[in-house]
TIDOFI-96665 format. One record per atom (N, C-alpha, C): residue number from 0; atom name; x, y, z; residue in one letter. Coordinates in nm, 4 decimals. Example, Ala and Ser with C-alpha at 12.3 -4.5 7.8 and 13.67 -1.06 7.14 Angstrom:
// residues 2
[0; N; [1.3190; -0.5690; 0.7800]; A]
[0; CA; [1.2300; -0.4500; 0.7800]; A]
[0; C; [1.3200; -0.3300; 0.7800]; A]
[1; N; [1.2850; -0.2250; 0.7080]; S]
[1; CA; [1.3670; -0.1060; 0.7140]; S]
[1; C; [1.2900; 0.0030; 0.7870]; S]
This chain:
// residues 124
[0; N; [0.0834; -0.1175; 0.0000]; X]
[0; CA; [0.0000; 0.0000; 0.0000]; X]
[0; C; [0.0885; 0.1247; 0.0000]; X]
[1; N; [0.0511; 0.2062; -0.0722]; X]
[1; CA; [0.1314; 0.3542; -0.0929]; X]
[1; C; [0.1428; 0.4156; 0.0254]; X]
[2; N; [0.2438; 0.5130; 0.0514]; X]
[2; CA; [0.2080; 0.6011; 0.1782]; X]
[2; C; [0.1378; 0.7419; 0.1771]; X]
[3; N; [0.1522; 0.7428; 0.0150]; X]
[3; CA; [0.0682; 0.9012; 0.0302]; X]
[3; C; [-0.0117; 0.8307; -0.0656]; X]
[4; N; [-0.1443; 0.9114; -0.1103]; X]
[4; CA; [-0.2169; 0.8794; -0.2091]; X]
[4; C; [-0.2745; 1.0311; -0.2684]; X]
[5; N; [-0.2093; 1.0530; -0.3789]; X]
[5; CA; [-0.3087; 1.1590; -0.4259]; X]
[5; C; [-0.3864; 1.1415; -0.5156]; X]
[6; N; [-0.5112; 1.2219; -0.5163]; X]
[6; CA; [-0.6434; 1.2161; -0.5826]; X]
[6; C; [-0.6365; 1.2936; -0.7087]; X]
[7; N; [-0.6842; 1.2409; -0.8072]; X]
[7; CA; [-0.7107; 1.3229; -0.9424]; X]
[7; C; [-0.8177; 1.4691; -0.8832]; X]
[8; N; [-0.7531; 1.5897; -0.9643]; X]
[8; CA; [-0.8124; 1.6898; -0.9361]; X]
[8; C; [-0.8927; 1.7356; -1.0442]; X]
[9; N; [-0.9817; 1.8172; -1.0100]; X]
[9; CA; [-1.1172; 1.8119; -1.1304]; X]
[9; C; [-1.0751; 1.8727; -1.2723]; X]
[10; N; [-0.9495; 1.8839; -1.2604]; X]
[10; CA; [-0.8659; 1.9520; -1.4391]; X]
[10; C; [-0.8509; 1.7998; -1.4978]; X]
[11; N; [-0.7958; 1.7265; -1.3939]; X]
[11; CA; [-0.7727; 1.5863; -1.4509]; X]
[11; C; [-0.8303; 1.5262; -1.4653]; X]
[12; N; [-0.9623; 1.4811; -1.4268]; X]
[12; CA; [-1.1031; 1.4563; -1.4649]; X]
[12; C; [-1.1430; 1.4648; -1.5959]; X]
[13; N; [-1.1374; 1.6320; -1.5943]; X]
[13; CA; [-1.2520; 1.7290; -1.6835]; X]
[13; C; [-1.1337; 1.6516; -1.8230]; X]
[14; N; [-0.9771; 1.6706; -1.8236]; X]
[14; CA; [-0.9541; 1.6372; -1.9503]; X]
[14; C; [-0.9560; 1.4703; -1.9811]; X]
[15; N; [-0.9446; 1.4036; -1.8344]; X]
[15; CA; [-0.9764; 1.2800; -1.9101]; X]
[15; C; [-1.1215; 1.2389; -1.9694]; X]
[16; N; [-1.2154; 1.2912; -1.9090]; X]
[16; CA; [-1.3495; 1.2768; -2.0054]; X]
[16; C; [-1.3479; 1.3022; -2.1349]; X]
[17; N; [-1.2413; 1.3998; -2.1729]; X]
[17; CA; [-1.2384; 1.4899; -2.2795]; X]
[17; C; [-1.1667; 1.4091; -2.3840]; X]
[18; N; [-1.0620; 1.3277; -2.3627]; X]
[18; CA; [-0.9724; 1.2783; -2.4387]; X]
[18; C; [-1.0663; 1.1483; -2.4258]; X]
[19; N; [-1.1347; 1.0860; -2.3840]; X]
[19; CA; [-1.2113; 0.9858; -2.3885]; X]
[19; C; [-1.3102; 0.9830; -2.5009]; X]
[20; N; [-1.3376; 1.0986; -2.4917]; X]
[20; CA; [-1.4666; 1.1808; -2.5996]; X]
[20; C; [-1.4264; 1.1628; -2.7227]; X]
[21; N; [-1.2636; 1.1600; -2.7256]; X]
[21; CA; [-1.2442; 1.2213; -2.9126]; X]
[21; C; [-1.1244; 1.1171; -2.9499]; X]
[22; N; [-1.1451; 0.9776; -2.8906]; X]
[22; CA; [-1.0404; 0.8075; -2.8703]; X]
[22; C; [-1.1196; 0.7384; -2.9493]; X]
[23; N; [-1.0146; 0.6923; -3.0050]; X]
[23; CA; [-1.1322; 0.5676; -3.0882]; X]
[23; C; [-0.9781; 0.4655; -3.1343]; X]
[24; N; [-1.0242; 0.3509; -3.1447]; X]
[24; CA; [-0.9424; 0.2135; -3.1768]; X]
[24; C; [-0.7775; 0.2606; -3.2748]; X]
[25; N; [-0.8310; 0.3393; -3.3550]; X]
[25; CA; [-0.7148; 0.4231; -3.4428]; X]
[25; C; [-0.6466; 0.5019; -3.3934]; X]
[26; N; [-0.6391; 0.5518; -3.2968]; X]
[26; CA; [-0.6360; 0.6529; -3.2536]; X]
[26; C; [-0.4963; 0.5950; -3.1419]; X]
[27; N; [-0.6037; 0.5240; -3.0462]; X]
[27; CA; [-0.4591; 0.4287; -2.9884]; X]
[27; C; [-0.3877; 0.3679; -3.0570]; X]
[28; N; [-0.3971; 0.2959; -3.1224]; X]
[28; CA; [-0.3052; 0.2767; -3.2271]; X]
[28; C; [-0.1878; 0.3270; -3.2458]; X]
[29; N; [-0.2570; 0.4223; -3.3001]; X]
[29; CA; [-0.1127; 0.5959; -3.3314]; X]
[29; C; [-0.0711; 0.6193; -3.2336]; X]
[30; N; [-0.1037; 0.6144; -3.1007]; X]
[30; CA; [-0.0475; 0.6584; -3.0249]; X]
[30; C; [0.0731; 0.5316; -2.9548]; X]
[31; N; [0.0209; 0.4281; -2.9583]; X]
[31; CA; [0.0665; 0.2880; -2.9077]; X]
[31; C; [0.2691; 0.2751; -3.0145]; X]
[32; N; [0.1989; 0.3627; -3.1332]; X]
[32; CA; [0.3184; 0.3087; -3.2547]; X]
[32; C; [0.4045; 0.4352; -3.2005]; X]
[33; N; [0.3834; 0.5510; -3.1924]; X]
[33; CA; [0.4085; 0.6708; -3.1291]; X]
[33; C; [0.5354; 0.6456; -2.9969]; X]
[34; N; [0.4864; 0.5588; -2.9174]; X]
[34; CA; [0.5358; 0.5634; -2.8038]; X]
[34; C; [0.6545; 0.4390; -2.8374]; X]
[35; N; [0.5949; 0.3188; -2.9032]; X]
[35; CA; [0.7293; 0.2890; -2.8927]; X]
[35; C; [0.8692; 0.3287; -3.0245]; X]
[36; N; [0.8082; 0.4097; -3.0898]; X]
[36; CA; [0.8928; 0.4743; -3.1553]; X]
[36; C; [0.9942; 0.5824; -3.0796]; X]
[37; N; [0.8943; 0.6251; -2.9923]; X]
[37; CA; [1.0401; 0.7350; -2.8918]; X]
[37; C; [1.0831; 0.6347; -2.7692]; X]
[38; N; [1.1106; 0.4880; -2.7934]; X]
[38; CA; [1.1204; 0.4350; -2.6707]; X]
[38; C; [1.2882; 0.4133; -2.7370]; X]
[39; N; [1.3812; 0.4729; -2.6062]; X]
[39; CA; [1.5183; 0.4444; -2.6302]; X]
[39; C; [1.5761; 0.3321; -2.6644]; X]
[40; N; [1.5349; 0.2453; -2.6139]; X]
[40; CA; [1.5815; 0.0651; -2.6593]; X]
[40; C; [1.5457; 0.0635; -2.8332]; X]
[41; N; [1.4310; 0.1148; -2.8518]; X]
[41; CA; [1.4038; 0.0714; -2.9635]; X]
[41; C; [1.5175; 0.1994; -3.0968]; X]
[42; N; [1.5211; 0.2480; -3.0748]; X]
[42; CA; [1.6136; 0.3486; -3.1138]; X]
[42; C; [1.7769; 0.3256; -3.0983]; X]
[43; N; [1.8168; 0.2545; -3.0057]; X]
[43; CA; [1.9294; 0.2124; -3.0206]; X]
[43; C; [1.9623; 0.1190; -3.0576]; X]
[44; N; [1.8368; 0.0157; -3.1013]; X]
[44; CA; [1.8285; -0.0902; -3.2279]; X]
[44; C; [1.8922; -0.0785; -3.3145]; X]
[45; N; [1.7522; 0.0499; -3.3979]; X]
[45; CA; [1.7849; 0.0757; -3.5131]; X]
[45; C; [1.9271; 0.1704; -3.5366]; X]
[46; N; [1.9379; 0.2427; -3.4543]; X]
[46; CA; [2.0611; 0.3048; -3.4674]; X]
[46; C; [2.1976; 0.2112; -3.5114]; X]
[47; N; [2.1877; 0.1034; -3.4174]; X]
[47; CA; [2.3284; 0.0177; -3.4148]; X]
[47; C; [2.2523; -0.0835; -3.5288]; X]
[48; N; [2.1645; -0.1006; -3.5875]; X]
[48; CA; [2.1443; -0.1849; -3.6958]; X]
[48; C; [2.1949; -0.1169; -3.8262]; X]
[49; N; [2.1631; 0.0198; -3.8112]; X]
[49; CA; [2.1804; 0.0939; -3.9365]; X]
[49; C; [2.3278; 0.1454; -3.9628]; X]
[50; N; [2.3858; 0.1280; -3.8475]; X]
[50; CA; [2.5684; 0.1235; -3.8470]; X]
[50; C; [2.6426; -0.0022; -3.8996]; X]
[51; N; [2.5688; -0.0693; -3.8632]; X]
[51; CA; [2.6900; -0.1911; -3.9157]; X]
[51; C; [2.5949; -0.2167; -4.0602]; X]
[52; N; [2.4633; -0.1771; -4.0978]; X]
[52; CA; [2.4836; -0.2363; -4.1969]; X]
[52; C; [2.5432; -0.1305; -4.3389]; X]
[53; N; [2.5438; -0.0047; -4.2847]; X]
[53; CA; [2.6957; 0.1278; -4.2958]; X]
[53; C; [2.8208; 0.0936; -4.3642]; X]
[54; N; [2.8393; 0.0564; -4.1771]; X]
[54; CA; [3.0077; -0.0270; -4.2411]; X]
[54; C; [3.0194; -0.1246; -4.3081]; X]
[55; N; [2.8988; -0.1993; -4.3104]; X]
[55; CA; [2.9055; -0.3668; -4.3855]; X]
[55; C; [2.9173; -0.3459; -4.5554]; X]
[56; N; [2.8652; -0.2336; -4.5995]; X]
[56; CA; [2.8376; -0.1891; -4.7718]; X]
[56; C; [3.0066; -0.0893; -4.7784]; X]
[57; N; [3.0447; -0.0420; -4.6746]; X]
[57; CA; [3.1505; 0.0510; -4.6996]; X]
[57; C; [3.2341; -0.0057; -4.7009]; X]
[58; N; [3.2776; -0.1228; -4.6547]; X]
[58; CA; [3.3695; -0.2304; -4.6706]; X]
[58; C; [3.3676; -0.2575; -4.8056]; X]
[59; N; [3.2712; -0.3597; -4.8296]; X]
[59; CA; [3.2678; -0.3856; -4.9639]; X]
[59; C; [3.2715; -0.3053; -5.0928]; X]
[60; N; [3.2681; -0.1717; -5.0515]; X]
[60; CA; [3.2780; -0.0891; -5.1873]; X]
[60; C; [3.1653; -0.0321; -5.2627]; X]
[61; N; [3.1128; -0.0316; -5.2320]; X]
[61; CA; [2.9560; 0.0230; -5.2181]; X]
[61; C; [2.9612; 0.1606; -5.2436]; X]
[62; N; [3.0239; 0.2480; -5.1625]; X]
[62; CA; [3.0228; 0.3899; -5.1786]; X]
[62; C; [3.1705; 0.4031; -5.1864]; X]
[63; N; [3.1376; 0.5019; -5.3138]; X]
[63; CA; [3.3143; 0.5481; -5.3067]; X]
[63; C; [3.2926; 0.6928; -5.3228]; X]
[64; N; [3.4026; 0.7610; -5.3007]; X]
[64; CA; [3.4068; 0.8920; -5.2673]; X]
[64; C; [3.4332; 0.9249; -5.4114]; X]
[65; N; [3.3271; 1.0566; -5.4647]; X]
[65; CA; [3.3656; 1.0938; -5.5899]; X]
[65; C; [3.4594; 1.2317; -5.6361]; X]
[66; N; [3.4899; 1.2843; -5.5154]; X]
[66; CA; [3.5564; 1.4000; -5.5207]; X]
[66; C; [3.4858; 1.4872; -5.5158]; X]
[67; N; [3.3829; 1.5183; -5.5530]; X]
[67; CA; [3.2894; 1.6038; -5.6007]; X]
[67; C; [3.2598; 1.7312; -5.4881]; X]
[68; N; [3.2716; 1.6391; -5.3476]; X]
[68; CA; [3.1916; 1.6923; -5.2735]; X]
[68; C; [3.3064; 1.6612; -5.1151]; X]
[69; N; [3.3399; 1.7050; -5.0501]; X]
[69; CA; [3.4433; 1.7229; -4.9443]; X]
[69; C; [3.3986; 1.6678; -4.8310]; X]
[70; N; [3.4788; 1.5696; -4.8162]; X]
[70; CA; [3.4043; 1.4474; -4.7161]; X]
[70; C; [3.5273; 1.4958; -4.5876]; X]
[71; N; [3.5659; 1.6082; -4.5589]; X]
[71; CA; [3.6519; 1.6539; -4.4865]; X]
[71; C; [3.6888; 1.7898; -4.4353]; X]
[72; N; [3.7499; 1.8207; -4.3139]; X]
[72; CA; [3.7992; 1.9604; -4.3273]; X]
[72; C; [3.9010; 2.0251; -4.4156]; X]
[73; N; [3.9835; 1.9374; -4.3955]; X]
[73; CA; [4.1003; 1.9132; -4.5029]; X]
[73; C; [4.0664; 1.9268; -4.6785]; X]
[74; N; [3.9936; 1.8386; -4.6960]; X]
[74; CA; [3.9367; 1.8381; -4.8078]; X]
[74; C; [3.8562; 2.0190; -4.8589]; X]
[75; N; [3.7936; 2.0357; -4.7848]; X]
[75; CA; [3.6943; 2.1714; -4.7897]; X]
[75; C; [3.8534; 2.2301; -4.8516]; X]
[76; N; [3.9063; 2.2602; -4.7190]; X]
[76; CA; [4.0127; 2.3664; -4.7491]; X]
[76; C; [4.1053; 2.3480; -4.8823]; X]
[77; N; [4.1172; 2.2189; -4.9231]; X]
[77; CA; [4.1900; 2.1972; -5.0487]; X]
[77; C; [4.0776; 2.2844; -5.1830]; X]
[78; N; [3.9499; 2.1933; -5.1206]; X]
[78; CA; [3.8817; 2.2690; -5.2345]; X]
[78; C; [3.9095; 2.4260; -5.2676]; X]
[79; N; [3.8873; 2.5164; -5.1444]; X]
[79; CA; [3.8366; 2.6658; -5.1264]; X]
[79; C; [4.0453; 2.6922; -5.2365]; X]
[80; N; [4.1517; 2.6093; -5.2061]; X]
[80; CA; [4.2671; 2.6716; -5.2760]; X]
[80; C; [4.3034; 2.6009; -5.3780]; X]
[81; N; [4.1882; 2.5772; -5.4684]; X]
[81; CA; [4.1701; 2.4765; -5.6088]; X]
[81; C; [4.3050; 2.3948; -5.5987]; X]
[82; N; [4.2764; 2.3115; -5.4538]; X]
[82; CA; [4.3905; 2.1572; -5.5251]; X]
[82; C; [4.3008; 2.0564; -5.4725]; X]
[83; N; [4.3324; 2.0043; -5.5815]; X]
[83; CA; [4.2134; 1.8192; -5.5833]; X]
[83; C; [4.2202; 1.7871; -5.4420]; X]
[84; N; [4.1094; 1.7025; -5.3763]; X]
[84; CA; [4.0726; 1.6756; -5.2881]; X]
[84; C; [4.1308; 1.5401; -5.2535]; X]
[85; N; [4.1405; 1.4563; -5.1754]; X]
[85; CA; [4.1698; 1.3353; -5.1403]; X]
[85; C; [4.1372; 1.2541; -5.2238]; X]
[86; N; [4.0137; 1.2355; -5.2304]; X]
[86; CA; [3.9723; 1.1377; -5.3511]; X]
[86; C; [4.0193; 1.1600; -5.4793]; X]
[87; N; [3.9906; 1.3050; -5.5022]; X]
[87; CA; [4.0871; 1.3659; -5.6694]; X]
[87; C; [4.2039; 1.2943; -5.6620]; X]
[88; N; [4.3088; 1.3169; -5.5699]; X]
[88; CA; [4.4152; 1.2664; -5.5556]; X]
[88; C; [4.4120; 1.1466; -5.6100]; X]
[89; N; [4.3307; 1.0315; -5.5674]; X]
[89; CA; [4.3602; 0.8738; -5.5043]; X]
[89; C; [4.2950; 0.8426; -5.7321]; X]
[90; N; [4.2284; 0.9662; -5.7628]; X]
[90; CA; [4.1778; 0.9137; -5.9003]; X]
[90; C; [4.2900; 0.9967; -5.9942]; X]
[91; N; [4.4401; 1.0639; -5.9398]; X]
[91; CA; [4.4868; 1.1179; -6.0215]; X]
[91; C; [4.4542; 1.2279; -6.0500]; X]
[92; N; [4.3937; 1.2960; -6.0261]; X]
[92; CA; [4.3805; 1.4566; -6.0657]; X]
[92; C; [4.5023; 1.5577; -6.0092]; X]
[93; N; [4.5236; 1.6424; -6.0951]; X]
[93; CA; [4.6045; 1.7352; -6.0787]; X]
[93; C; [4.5632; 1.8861; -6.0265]; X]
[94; N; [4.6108; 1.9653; -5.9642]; X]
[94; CA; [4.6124; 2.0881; -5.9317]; X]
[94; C; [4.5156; 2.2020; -6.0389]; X]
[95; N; [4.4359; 2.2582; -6.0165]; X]
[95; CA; [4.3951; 2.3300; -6.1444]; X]
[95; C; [4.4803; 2.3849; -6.1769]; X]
[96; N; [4.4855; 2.5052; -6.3088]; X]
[96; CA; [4.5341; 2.5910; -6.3474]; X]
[96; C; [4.5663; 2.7119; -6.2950]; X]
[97; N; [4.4402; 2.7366; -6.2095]; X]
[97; CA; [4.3946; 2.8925; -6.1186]; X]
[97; C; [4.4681; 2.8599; -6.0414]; X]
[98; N; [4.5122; 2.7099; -5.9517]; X]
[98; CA; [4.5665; 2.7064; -5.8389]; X]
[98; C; [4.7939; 2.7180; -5.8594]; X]
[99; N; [4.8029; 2.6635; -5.9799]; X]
[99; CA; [4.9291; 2.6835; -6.0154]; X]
[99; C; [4.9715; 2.8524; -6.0691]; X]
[100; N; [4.8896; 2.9108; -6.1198]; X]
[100; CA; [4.9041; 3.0488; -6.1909]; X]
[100; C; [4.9136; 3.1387; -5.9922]; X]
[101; N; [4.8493; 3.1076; -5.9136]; X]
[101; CA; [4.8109; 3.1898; -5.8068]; X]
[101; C; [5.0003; 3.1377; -5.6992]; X]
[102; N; [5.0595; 3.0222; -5.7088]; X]
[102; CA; [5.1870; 2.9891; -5.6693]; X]
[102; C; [5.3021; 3.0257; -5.7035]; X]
[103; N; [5.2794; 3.0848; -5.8794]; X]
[103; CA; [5.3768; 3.1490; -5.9471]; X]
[103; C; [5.3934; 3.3219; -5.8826]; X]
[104; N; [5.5358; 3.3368; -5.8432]; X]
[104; CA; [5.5585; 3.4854; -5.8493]; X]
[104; C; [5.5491; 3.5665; -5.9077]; X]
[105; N; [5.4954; 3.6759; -5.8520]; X]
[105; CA; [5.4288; 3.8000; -5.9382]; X]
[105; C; [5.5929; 3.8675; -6.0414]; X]
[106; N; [5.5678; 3.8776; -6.1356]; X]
[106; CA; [5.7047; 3.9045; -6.2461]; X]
[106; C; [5.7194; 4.0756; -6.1674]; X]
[107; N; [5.8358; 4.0671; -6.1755]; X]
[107; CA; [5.8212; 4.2097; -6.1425]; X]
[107; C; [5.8349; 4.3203; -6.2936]; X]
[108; N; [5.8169; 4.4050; -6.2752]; X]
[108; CA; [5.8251; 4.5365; -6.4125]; X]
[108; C; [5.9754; 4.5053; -6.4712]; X]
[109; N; [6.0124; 4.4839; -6.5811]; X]
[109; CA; [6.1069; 4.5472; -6.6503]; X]
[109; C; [6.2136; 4.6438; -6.6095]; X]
[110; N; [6.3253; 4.6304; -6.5925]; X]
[110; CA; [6.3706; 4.7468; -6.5165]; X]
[110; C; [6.3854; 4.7709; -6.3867]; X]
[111; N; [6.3051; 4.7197; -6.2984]; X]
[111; CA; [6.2821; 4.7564; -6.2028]; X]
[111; C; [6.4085; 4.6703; -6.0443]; X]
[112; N; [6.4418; 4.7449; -5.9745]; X]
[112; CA; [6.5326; 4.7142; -5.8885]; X]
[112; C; [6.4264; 4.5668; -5.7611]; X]
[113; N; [6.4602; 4.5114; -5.7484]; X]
[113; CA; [6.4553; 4.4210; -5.6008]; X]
[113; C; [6.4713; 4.5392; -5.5218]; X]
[114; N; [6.3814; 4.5600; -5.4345]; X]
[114; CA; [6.3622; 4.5860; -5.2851]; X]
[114; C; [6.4639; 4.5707; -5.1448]; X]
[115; N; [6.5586; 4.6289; -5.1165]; X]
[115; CA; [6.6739; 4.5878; -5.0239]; X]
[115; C; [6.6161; 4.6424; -4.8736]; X]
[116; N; [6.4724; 4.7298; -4.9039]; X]
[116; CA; [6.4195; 4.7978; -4.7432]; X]
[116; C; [6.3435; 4.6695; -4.6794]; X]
[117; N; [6.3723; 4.7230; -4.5428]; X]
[117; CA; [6.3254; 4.6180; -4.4381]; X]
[117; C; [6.1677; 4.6508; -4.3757]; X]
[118; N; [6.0664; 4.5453; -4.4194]; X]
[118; CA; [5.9531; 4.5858; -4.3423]; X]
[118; C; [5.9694; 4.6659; -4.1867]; X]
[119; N; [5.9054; 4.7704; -4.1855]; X]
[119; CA; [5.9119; 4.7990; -3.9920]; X]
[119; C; [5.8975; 4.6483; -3.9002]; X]
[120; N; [5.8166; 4.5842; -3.9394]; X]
[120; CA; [5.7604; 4.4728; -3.8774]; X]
[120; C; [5.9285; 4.3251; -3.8276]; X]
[121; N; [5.9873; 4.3312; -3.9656]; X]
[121; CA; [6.0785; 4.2588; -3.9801]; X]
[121; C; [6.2322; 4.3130; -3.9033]; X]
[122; N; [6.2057; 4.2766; -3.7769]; X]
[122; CA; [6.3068; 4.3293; -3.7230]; X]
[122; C; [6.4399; 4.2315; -3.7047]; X]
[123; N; [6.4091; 4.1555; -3.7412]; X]
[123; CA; [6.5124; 4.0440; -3.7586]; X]
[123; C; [6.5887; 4.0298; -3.7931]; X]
């Protein structure tokens, strides 16, 4: 036997009449599929079912990386300074054009002397 007992109060009443009113066989149902859909066990089923069967196709070769799209941080950043990405790499791709023209030193003018002054900064 409990040691306290509390009593439904007339809000809890008034809405269970209410939800009684507008229940029908379908209804639980939805709600029955509802509940064990947010039930954690059942979610960490599917979670760990849908991982290995993940890794089970990625093993075998199933998905391969097309370059296309930056499956990395690393990768991003190769993209953003046009040099092939990991996967580019692994399929042979080379450096763009934009990215070799932007590595080359700026020619200087005709004529013009090399620089012998020292940045303020470069105190070295």
């Amino acid at each position: 036997m409990a040691l306290i007992t509390v009593r439904p109060s007339k809000l809890d009443r008034w809405v269970a009449k209410a939800v009684t009113k507008h229940t029908n066989a379908g209804t639980e149902r939805a709600a029955q599929v509802v509940t064990w859909g947010a039930d954690e066990h059942v979610l960490c089923l599917l979670a760990a079912g849908w991982w290995l069967y993940r890794s089970a196709s990625s093993n075998r070769g199933d998905e391969r990386a097309t370059g296309e799209v930056a499956s990395s941080s690393q990768d991003a950043q190769r993209q953003m300074q046009g040099q092939p990405t990991g996967a580019q790499q692994a399929q042979g791709a080379e450096p763009s054009a934009k990215m070799t023209d932007q590595n080359q030193p700026a020619a200087a003018p005709q004529g013009a002397e090399p620089s012998t002054k020292k940045m303020p900064d470069q105190g070295c």
